[in-house]
C-alpha positions in Angstrom: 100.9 82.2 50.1 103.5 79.8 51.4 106.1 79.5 48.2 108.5 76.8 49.0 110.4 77.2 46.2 111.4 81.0 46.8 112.2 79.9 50.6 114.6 77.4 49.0 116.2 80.0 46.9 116.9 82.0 50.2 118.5 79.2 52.0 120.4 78.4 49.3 122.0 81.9 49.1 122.2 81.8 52.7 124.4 78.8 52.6 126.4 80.1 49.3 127.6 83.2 51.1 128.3 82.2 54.9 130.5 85.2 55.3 127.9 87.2 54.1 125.2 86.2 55.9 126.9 86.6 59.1 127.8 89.8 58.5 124.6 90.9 57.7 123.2 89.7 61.1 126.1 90.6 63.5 125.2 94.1 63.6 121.6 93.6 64.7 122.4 90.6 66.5 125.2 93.0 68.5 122.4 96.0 69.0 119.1 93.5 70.1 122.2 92.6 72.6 123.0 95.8 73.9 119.5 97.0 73.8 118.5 94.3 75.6 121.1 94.4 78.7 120.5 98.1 78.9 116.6 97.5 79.0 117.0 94.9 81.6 119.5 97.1 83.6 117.0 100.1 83.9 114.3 97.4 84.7 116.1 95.9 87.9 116.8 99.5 89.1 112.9 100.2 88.8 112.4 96.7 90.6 115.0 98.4 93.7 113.3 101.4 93.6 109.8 99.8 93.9 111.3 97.0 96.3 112.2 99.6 98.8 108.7 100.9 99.0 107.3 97.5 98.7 105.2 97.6 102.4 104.8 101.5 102.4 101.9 102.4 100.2 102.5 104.6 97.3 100.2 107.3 98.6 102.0 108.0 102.1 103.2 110.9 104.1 105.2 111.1 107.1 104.9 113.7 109.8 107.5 113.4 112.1 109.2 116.2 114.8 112.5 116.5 116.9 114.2 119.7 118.4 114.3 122.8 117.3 117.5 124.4 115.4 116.3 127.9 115.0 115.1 130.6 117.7 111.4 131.5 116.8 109.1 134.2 118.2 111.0 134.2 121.7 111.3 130.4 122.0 114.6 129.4 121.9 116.9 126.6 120.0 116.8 123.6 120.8 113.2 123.0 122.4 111.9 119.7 122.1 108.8 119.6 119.8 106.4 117.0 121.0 103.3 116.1 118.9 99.7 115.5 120.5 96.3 113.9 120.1 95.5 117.7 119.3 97.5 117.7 116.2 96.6 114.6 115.1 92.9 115.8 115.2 93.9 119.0 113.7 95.0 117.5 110.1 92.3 115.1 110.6 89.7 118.1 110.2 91.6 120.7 108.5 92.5 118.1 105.6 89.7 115.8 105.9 88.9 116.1 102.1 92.4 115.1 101.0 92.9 112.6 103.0 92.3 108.3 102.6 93.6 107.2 105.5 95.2 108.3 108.4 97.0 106.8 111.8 99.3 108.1 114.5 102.8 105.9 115.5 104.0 105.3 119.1 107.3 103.9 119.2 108.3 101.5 121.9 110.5 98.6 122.7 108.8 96.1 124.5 109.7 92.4 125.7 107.1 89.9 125.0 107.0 86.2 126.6 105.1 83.6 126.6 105.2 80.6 129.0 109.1 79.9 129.3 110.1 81.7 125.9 110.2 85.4 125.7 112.3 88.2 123.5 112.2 91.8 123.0 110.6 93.4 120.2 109.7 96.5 117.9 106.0 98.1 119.1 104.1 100.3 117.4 100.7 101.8 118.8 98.3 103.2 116.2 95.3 103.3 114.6 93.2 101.2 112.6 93.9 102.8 109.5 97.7 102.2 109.9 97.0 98.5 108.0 96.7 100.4 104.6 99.9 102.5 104.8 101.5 99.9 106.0 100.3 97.5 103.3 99.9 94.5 106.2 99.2 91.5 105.5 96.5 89.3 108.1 97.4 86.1 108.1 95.0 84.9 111.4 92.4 86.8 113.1 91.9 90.7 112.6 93.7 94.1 112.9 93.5 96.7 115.7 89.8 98.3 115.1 88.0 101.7 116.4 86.4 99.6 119.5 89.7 99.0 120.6 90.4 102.5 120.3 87.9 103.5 122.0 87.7 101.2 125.1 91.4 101.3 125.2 91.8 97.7 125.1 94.7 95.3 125.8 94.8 93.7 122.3 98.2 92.9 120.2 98.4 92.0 117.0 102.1 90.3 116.1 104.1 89.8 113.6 104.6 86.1 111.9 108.1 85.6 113.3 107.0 86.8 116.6 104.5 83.7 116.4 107.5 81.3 115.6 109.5 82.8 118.1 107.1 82.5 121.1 104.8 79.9 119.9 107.1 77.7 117.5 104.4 75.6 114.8 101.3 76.4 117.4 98.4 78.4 117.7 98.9 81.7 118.7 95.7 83.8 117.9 93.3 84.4 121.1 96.0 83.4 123.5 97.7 85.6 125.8 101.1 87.4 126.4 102.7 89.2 129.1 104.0 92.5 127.3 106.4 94.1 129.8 104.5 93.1 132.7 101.2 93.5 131.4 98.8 91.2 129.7 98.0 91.1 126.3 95.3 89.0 124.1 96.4 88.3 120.4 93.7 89.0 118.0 96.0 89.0 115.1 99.0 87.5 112.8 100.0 89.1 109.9 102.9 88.9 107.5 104.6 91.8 105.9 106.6 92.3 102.3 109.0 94.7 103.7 111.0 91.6 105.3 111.8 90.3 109.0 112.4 93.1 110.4 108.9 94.4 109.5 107.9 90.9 110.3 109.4 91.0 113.9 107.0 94.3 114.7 103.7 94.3 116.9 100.8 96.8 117.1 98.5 98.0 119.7 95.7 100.4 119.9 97.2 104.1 120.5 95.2 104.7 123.2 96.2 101.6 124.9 99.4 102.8 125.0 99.4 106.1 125.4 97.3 105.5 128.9 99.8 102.7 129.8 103.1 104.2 128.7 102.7 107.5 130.2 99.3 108.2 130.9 99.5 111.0 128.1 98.5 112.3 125.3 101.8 112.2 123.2 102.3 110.8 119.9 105.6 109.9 117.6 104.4 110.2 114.2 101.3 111.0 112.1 100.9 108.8 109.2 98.4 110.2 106.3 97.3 108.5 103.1 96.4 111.1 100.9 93.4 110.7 98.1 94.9 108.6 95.6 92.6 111.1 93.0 95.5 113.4 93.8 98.2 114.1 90.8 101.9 113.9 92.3 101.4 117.7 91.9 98.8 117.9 93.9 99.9 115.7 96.4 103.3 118.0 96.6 100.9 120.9 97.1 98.9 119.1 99.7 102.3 118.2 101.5 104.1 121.4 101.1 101.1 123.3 102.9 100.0 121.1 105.6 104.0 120.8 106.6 103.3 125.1 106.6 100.3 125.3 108.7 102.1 122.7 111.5 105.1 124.7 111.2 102.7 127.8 112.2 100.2 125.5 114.7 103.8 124.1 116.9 105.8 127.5 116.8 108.3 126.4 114.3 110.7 128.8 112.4 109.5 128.5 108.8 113.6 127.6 107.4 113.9 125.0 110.8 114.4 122.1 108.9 115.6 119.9 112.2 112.3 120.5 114.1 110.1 118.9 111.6 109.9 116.8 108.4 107.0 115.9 106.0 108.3 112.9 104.3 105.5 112.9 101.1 105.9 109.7 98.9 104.6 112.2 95.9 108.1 113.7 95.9 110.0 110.1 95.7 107.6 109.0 92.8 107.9 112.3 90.8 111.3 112.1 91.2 111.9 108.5 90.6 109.6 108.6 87.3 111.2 111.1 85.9 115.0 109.6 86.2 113.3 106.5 85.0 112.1 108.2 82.0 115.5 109.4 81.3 116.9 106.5 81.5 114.5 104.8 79.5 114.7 107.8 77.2 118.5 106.9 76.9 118.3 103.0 76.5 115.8 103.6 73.6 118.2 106.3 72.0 121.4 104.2 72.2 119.7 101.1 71.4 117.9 103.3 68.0 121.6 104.1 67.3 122.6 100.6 67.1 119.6 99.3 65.5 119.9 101.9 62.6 123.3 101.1 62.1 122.5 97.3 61.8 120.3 98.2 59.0 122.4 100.2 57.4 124.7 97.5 57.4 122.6 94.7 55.7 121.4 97.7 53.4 124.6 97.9 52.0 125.1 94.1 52.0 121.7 94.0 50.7 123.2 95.9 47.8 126.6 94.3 46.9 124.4 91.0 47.4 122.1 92.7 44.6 125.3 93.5 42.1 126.8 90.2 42.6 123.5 89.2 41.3 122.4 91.4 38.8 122.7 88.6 35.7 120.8 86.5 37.4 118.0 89.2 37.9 118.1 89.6 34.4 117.6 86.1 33.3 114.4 86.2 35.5 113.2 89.2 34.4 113.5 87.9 30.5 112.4 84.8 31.6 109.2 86.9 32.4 109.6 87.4 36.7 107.6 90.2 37.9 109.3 92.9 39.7 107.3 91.9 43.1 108.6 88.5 42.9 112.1 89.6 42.5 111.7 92.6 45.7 109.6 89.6 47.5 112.7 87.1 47.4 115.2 90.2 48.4 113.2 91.3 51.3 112.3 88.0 52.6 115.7 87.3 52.8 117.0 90.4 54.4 114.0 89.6 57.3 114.9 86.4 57.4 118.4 87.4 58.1 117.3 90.3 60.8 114.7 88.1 62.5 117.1 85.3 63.2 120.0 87.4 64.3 117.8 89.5 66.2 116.0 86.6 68.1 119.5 85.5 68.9 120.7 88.7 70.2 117.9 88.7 72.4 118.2 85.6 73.3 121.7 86.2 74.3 121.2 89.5 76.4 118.3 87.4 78.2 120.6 84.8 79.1 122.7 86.7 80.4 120.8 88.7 82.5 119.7 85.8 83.9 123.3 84.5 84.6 124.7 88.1 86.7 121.5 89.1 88.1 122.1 88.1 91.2 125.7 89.8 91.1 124.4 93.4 90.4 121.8 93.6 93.5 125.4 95.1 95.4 124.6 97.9 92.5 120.9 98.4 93.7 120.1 96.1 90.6 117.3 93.6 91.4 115.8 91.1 89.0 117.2 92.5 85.7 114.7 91.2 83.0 113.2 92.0 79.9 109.2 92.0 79.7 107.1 90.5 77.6 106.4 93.6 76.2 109.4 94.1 74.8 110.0 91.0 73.3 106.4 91.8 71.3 108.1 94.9 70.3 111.5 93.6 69.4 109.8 91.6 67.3 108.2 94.5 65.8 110.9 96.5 65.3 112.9 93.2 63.7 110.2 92.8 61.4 110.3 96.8 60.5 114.3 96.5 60.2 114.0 93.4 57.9 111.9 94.7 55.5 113.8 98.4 55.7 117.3 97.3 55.0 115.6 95.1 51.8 113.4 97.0 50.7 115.7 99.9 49.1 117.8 97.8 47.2 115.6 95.5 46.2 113.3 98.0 44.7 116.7 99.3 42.6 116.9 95.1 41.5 113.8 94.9 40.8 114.2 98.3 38.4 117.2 96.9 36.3 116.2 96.1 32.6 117.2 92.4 31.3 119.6 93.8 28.5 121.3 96.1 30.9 121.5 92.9 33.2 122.7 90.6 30.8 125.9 92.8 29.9 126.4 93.3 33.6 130.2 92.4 34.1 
């Protein structure tokens, strides 16, 4: 129950011993602080990393090729590895249950005009599936789709600042566009997280391109989504042996690291979690560190509070106070104490989070905050530290007999 006189009692020893009470709080105050900075640190360098895989999705590979740096089976350096429909196909079969989705990449640069306005700009030709590694956004009308594939149609889908640069604030979906000399119809306008340059991009069916830029069967890149089912092990394992069997499949030396890369977005994430995890590991250790040493601190105050008091202790205890209402007062306090200095270390580190994070992006910091989450648990942990650093000597007060406490100089 709600005791208002007890609550007056604290106050009033609050406001009799400033000094004291200040004391008691710095320490926490200083370590909610310093855990809190160091939390919000290690949470804007999780924000970079996630930002710079924000339009890639988390499940990607990368198959890409370039010349050879190593002498293999009679073929000689420096031979020119191109990839085909062929290969494509081939990890489409040979991996068909590991995969989610998967797209090839032609890369070209193509100007685009429209009426008396025209630019050049990023293309890529590929798939349909391509709109799921990619993580596009449609903003009008639809993506590239398997009829387009298949009829090899003259079909572009542009980006949102390709709209404002050809068509300015109109409609742009179903009209058409002369794309290096050729015309296109827009079926499709989509936005992009990964920025304007993503935003500046076009796509086209694969075939399209590959019988207009060509007339061949090349490709650029294969792009594969693996089963999201997959652990980051797994996905390693998966990555690891398919970059094997293309090695084998294109006649590439097994060490020839310049020929061809797998670029598996398994590795990146194992990797990143587990320096996150450190770090976290760290921030919780320091900021433990601290924390214990705050409580130690008002421990001790706790106690010289306790002796300063002892008489008084006495008279209640003759007076006929219970030993719980004597601990109750002593560890109300000391949370009291703990709660308000740690609300205002936390309130302080938040603050100033808040007030640099913009500075620190040049340090790959972005958006250095402290969740929700935390806050729940700071509050926790306040609580917990409160009722520690009371508890010990206050169970000592509440143990001293009246006579003893009486002659107490």
């Amino acid at each position: 129950m709600f005791d208002l006189d007890r609550w007056r009692e604290i106050f009033q020893s609050i406001s009799k011993n400033k000094l004291r009470s200040v004391m008691s709080g710095f320490t926490v105050a200083f370590a909610i602080l310093l855990f809190t900075l160091l939390f919000g640190i290690v949470s804007g360098l999780s924000n970079s990393f996630k930002g710079a895989f924000v339009d890639d999705a988390q499940n990607s590979m990368f198959v890409r090729v370039w010349k050879t740096s190593k002498p293999y089976k009679g073929l000689q350096t420096g031979r020119r590895i191109q990839l085909k429909n062929k290969d494509f196909n081939y990890v489409k079969n040979e991996y068909e249950d590991k995969i989610q989705h998967l797209t090839a990449r032609i890369y070209k640069s193509v100007n685009i005009s429209y009426k008396n306005k025209s630019d050049n700009y990023r293309l890529r030709a590929v798939h349909p599936d391509h709109q799921f590694l990619e993580k596009t956004i449609m903003d009008e009308g639809r993506y590239i789709n398997e009829r387009d594939i298949k009829e090899k149609a003259k079909v572009i889908v542009i980006g949102r600042l390709v709209k404002q640069d050809l068509f300015g604030e109109k409609p742009a979906l179903g009209k058409r566009v002369n794309v290096s000399g050729i015309s296109y119809k827009i079926i499709g306008i989509f936005s992009d997280d990964g920025g304007d340059n993503e935003e500046r991009q076009t796509y086209m069916p694969v075939t399209t391109a590959q019988m207009i830029y060509g007339n061949n069967d090349h490709i650029s890149q294969i792009n594969i989504g693996y089963d999201p089912k997959l652990t980051l092990d797994q996905a390693i394992a998966f990555g690891n042996k398919m970059e094997r069997d293309l090695r084998k499949k294109l006649g590439i030396h097994p060490d020839d690291q310049s020929a061809l890369s797998v670029r598996n977005m398994a590795e990146a994430n194992k990797g990143i979690g587990t320096f996150m995890l450190a770090l976290y590991f760290i921030v919780i250790f320091v900021g433990s560190g601290t924390l214990i040493a705050g409580i130690i601190g008002i421990s001790n105050i706790m106690i010289f509070v306790i002796k300063e008091r002892t008489k008084e202790f006495g008279i209640r205890k003759a007076l006929g106070a219970k030993p719980a209402s004597i601990i109750g007062m002593v560890v109300q306090e000391s949370v009291l104490i703990t709660t308000i200095a740690g609300y205002l270390g936390l309130s302080l580190g938040t603050y100033i989070l808040s007030l640099i994070g913009d500075s620190l992006e040049k340090y790959f910091i972005k958006d250095p905050s402290v969740s929700p989450g935390i806050v729940i648990g700071a509050t926790i942990v306040l609580i917990l530290s409160g009722l520690i650093a009371g508890y010990v000597p206050a169970k000592r007060a509440a143990g001293i007999k009246p006579i003893v406490a009486l002659r107490a100089d």
